[in-house]
C-alpha positions as CSV (number, residue, x, y, z in Angstrom):
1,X,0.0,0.0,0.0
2,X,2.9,2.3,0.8
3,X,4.3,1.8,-2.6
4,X,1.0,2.9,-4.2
5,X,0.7,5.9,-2.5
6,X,4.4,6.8,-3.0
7,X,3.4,6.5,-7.2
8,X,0.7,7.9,-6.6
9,X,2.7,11.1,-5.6
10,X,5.3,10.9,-8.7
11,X,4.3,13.5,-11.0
12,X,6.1,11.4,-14.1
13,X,4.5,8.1,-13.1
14,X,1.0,10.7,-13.0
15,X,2.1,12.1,-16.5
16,X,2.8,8.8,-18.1
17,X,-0.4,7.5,-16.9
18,X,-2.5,10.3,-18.3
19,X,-1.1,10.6,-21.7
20,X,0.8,7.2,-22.4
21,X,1.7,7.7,-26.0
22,X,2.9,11.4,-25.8
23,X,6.8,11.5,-25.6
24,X,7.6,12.9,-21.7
25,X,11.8,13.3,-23.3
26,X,11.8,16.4,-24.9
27,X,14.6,15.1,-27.3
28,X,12.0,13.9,-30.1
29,X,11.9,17.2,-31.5
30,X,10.5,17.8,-35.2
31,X,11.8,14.5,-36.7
32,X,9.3,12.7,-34.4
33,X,6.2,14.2,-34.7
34,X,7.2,14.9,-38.8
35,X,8.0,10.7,-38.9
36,X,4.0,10.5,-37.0
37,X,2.4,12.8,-39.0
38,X,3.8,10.8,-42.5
39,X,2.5,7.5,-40.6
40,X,-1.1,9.2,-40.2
41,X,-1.2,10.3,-43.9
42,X,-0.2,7.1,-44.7
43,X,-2.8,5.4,-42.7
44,X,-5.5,7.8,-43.6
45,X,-4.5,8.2,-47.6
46,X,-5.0,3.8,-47.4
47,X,-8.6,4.2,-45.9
48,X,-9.2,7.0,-48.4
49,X,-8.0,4.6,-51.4
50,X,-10.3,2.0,-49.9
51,X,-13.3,4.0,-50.1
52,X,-12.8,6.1,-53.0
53,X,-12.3,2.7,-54.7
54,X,-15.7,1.0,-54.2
55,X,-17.5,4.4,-54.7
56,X,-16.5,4.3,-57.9
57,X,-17.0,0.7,-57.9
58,X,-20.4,1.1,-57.0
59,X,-21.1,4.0,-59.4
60,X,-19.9,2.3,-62.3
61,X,-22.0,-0.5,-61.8
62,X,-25.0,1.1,-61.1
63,X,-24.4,3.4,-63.9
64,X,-27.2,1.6,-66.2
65,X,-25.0,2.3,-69.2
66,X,-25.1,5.7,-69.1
67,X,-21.5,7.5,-70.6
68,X,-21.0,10.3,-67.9
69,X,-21.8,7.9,-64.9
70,X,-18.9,6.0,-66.4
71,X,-16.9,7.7,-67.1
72,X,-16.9,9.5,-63.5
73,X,-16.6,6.0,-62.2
74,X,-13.9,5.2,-64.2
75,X,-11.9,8.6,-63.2
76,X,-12.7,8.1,-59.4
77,X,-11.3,4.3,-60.0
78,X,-8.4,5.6,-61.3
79,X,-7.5,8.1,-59.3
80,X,-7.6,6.1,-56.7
81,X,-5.2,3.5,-58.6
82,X,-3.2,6.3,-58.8
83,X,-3.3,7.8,-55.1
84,X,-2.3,4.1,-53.8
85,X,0.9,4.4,-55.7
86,X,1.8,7.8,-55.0
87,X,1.5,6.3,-51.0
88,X,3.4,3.0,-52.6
89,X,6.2,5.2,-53.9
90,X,6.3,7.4,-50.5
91,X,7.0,4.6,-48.4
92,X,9.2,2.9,-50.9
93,X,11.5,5.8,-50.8
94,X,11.5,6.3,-47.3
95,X,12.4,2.9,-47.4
96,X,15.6,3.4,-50.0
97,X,16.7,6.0,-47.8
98,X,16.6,4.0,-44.8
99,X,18.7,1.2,-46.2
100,X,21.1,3.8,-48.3
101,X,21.8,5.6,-44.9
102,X,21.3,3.1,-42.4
103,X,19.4,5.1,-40.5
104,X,15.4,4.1,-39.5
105,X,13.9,7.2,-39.8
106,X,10.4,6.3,-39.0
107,X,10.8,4.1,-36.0
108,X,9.8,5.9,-32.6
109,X,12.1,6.9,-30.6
110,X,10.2,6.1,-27.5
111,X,9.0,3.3,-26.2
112,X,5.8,4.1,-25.4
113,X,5.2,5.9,-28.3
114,X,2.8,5.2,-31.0
């Protein structure tokens, strides 16, 4: 019991406990939240893909032959084809760059972290 009160008073044990994925070092600077902001777009741009995808999906198949219907479908399809390799080609160059410089630039520098 005594050792739960004594955390109980630690302000970084309190701090880590409230927010467990926000870095308490200040020495993650710009590169860390730049490296979690790519991840989100990442993340975000792949659910994007996924539903821009079967909207045009849908649309073109309910388009009942009609040439403007389908041909937005078939522009929404393919822009999406093409905003899943533009993601693709991000990550596969972070990726290059990684292995060129031997440096992991997206991994966390915290444990906690994300």
């Amino acid at each position: 019991m005594n050792k739960l009160l004594a955390a109980a008073g630690d302000p970084e044990i309190f701090n880590k406990a409230l927010s467990p994925n926000i870095p308490q070092d200040p020495g993650g600077g710009l590169a860390f939240y730049i490296a979690t902001l790519w991840k989100t777009v990442v993340t975000v741009g792949g659910i994007a893909f996924i539903i821009y995808l079967v909207w045009g999906g849908i649309e073109y198949l309910t388009s009942g032959g009609d040439k403007g219907r389908i041909d937005d479908a078939q522009k929404k399809i393919t822009s999406s084809v093409i905003g899943i390799c533009i993601l693709v080609a991000s990550y596969a160059i972070t990726y290059f760059i990684q292995q060129v410089f031997k440096i992991n630039i997206l991994a966390p520098r915290f444990p906690n972290a994300l």
